[in-house]
Biopython code that builds the backbone (N, CA, C, O; Angstrom):
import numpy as np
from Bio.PDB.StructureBuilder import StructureBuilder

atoms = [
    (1, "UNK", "N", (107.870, 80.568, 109.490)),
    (1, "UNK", "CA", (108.092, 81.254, 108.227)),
    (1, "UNK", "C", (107.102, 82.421, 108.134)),
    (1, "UNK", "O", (105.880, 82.285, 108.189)),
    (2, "UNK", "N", (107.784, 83.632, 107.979)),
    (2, "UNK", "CA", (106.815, 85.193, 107.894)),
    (2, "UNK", "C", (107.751, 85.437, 106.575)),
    (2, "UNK", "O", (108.898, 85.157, 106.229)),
    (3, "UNK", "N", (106.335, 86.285, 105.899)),
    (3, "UNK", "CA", (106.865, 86.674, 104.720)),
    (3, "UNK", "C", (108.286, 86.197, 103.847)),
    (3, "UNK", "O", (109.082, 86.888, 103.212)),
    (4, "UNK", "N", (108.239, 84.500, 104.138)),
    (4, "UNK", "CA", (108.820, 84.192, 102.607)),
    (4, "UNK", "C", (110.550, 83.946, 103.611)),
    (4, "UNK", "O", (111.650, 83.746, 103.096)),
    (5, "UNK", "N", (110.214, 84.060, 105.174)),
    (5, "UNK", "CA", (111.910, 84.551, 105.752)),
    (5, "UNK", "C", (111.434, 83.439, 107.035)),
    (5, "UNK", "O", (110.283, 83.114, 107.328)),
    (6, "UNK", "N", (112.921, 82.919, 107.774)),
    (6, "UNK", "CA", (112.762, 82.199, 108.494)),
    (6, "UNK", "C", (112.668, 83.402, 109.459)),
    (6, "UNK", "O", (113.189, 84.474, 109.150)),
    (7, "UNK", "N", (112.005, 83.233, 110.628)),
    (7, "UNK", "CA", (111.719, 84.205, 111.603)),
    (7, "UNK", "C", (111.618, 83.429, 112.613)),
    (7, "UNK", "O", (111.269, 82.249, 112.565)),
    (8, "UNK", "N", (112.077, 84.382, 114.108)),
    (8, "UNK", "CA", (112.441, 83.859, 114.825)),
    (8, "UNK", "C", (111.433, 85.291, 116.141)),
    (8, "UNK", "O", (111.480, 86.521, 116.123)),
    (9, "UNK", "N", (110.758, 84.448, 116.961)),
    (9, "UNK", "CA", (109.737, 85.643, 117.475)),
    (9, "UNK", "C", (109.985, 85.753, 119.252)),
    (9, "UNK", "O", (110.869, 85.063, 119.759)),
    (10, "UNK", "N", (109.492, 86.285, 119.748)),
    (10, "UNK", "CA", (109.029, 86.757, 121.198)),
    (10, "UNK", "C", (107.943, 85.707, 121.399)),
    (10, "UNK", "O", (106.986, 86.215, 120.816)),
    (11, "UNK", "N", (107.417, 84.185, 122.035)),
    (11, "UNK", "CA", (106.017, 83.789, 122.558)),
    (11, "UNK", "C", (105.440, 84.770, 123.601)),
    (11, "UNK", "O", (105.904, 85.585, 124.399)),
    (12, "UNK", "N", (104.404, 84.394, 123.293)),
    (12, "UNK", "CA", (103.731, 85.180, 124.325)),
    (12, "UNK", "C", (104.049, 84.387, 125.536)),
    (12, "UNK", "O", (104.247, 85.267, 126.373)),
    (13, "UNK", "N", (104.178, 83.494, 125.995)),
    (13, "UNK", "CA", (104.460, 82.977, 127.412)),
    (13, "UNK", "C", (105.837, 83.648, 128.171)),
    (13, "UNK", "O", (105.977, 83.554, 129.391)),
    (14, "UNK", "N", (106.828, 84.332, 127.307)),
    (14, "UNK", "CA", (107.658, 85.422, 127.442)),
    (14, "UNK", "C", (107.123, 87.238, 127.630)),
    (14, "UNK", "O", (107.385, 88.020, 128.544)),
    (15, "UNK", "N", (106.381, 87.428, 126.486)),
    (15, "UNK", "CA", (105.810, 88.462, 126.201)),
    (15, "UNK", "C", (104.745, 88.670, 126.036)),
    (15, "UNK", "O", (104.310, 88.995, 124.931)),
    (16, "UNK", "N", (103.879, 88.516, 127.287)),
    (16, "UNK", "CA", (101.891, 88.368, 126.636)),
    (16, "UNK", "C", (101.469, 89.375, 126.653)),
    (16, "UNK", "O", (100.297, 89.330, 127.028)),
    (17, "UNK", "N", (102.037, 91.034, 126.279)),
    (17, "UNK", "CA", (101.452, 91.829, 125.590)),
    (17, "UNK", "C", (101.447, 91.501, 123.540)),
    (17, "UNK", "O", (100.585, 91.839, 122.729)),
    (18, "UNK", "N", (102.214, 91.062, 123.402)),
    (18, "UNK", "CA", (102.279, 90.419, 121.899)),
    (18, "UNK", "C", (102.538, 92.276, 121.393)),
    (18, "UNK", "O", (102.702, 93.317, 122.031)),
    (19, "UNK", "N", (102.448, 91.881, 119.777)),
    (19, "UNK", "CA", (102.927, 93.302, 118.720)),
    (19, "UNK", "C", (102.087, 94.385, 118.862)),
    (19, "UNK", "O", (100.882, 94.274, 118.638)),
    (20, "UNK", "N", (102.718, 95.678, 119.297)),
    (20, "UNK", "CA", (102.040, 96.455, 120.005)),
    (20, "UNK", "C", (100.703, 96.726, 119.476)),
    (20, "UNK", "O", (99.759, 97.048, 120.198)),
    (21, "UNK", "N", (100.598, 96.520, 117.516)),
    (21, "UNK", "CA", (99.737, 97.145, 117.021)),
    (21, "UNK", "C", (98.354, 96.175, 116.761)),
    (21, "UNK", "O", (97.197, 96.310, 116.365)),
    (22, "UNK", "N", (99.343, 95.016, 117.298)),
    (22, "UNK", "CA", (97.905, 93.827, 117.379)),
    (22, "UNK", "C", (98.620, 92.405, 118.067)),
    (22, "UNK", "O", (99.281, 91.499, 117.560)),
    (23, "UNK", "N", (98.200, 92.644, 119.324)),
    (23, "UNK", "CA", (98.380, 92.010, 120.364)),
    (23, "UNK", "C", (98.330, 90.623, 120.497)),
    (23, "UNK", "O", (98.782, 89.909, 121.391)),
    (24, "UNK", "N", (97.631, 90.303, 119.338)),
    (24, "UNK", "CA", (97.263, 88.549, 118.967)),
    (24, "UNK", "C", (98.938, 87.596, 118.424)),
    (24, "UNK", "O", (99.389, 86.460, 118.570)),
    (25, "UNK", "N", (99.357, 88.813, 117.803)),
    (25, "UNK", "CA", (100.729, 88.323, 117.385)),
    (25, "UNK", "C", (102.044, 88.078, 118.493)),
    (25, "UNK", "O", (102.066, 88.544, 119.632)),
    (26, "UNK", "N", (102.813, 87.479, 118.052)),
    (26, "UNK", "CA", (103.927, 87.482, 118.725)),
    (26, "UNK", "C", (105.177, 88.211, 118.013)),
    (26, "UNK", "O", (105.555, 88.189, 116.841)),
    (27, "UNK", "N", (105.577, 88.732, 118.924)),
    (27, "UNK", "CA", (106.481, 90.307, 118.901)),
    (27, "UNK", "C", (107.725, 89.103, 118.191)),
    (27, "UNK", "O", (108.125, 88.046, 118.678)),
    (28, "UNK", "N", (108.174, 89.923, 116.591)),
    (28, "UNK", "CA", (108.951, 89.554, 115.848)),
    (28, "UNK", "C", (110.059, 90.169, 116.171)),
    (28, "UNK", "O", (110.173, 91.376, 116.386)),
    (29, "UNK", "N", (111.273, 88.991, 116.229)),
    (29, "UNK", "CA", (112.985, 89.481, 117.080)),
    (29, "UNK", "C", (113.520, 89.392, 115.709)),
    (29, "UNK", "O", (113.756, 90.500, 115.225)),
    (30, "UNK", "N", (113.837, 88.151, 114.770)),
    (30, "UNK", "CA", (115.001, 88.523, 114.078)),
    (30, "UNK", "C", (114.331, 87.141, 112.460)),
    (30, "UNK", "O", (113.777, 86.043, 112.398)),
    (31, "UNK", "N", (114.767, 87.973, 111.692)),
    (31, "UNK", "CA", (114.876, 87.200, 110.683)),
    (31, "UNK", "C", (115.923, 86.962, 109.549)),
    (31, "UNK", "O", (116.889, 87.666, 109.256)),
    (32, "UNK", "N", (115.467, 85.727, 108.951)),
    (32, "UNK", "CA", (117.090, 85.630, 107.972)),
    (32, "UNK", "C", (116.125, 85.246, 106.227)),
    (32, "UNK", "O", (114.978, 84.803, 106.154)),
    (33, "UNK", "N", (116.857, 85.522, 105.285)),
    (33, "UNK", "CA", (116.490, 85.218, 104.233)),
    (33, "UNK", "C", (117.618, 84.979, 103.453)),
    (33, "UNK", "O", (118.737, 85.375, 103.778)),
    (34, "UNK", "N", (117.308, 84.167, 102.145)),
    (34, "UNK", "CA", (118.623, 84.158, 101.213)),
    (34, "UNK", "C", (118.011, 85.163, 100.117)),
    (34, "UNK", "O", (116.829, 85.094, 99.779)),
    (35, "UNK", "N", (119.151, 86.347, 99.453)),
    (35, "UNK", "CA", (118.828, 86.607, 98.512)),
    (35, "UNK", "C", (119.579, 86.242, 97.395)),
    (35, "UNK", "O", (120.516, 85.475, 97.616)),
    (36, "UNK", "N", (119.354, 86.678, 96.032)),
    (36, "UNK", "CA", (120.119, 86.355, 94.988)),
    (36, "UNK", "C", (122.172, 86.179, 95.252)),
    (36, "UNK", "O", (122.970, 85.277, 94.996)),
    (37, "UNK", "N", (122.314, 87.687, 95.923)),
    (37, "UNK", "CA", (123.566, 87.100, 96.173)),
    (37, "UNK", "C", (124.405, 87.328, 96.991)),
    (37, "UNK", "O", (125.541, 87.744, 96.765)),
    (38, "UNK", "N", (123.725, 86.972, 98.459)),
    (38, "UNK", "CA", (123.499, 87.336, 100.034)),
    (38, "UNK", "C", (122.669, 87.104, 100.690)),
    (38, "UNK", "O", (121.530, 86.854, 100.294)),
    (39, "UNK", "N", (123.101, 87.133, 102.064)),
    (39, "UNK", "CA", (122.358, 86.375, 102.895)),
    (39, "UNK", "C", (121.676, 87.697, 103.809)),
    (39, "UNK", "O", (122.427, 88.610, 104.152)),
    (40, "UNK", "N", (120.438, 87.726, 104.117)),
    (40, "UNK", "CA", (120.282, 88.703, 104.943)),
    (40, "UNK", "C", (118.922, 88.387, 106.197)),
    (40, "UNK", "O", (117.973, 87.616, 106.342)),
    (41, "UNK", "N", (119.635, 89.637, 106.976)),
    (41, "UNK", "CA", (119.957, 89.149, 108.687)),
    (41, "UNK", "C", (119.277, 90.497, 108.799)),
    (41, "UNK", "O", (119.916, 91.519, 108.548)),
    (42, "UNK", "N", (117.504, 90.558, 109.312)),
    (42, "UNK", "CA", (116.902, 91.152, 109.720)),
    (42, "UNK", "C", (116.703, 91.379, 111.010)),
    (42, "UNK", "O", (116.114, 90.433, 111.534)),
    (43, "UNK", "N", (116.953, 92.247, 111.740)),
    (43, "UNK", "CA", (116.896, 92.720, 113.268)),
    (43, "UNK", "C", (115.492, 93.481, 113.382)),
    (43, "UNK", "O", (115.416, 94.568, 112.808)),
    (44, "UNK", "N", (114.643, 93.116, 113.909)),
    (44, "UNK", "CA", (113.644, 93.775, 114.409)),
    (44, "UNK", "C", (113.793, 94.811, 115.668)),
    (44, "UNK", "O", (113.836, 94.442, 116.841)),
    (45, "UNK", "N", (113.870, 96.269, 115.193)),
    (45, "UNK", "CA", (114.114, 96.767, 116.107)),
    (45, "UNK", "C", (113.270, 97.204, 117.346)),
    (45, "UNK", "O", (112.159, 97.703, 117.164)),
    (46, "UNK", "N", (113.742, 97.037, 118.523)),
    (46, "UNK", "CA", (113.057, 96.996, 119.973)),
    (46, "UNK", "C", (112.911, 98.283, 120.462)),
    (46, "UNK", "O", (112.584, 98.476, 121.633)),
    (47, "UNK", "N", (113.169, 99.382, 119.503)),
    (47, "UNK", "CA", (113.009, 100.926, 120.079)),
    (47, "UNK", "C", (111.394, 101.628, 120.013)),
    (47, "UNK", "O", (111.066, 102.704, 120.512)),
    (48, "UNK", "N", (110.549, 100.709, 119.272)),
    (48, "UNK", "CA", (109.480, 101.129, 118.758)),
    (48, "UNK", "C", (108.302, 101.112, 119.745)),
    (48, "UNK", "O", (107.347, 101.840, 119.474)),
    (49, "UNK", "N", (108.265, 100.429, 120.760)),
    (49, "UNK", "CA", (107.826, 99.903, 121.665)),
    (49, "UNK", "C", (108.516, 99.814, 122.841)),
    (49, "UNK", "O", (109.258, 98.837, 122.944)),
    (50, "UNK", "N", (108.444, 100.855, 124.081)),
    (50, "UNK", "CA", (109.099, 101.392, 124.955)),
    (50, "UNK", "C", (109.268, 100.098, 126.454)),
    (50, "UNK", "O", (110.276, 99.618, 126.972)),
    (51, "UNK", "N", (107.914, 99.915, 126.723)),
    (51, "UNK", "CA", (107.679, 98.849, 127.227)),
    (51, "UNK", "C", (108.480, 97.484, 127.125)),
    (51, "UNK", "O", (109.028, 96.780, 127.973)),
    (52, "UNK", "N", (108.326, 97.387, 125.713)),
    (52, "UNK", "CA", (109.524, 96.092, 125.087)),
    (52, "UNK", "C", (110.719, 96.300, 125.195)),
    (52, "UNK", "O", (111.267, 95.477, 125.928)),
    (53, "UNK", "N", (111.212, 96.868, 124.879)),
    (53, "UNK", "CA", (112.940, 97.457, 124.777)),
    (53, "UNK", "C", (113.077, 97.726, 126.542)),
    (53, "UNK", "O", (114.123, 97.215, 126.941)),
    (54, "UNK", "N", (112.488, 98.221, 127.374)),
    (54, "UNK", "CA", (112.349, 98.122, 128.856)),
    (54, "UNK", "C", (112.642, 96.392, 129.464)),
    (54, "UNK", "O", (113.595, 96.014, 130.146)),
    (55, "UNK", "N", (111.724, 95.743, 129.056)),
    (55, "UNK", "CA", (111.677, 94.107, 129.222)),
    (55, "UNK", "C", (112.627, 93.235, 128.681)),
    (55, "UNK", "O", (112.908, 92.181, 129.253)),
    (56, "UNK", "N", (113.249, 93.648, 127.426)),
    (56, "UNK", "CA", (114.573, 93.239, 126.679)),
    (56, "UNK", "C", (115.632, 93.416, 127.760)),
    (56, "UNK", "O", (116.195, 92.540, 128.416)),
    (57, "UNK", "N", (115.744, 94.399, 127.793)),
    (57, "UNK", "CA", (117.005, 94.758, 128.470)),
    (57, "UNK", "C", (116.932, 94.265, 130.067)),
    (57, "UNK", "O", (118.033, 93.924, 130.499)),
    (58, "UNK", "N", (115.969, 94.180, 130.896)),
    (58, "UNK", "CA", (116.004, 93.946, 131.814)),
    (58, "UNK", "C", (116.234, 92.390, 131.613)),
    (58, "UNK", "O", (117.133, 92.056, 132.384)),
    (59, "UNK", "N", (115.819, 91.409, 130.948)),
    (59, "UNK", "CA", (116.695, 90.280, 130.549)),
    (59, "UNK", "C", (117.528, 89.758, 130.510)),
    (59, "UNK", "O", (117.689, 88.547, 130.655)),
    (60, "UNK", "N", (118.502, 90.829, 130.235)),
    (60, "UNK", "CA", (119.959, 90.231, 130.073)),
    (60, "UNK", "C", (120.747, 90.472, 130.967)),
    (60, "UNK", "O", (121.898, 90.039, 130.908)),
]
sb = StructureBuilder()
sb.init_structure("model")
sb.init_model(0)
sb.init_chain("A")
sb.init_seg("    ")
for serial, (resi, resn, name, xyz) in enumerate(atoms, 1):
    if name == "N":
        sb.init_residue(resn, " ", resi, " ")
    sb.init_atom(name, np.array(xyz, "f"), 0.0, 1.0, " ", f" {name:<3s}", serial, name[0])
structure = sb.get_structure()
């Protein structure tokens, strides 16, 4: 649970550079929340971090 939302992350045993801007974290993929009257479906986008979006894609 991040900010109040179920979240769903990158481990570092996948990704041990962690969030570019503080490395201790683990790189956040996707989150969901309920709001008043909808459901919402947060995508963390992988363009921000060149390296990452490089390693994503070579993944699949």
């Amino acid at each position: 649970m991040n900010y109040g939302m179920i979240g769903y992350v990158v481990p570092h045993t996948l990704y041990p550079g962690g969030y570019y801007c503080v490395p201790d974290l683990r790189v956040p993929f996707i989150s969901i929340a309920a709001q008043k009257n909808f459901i919402a479906v947060y995508h963390m986008g992988l363009y921000i971090n060149e390296p990452l979006m490089e390693w994503f894609i070579a993944g699949l």
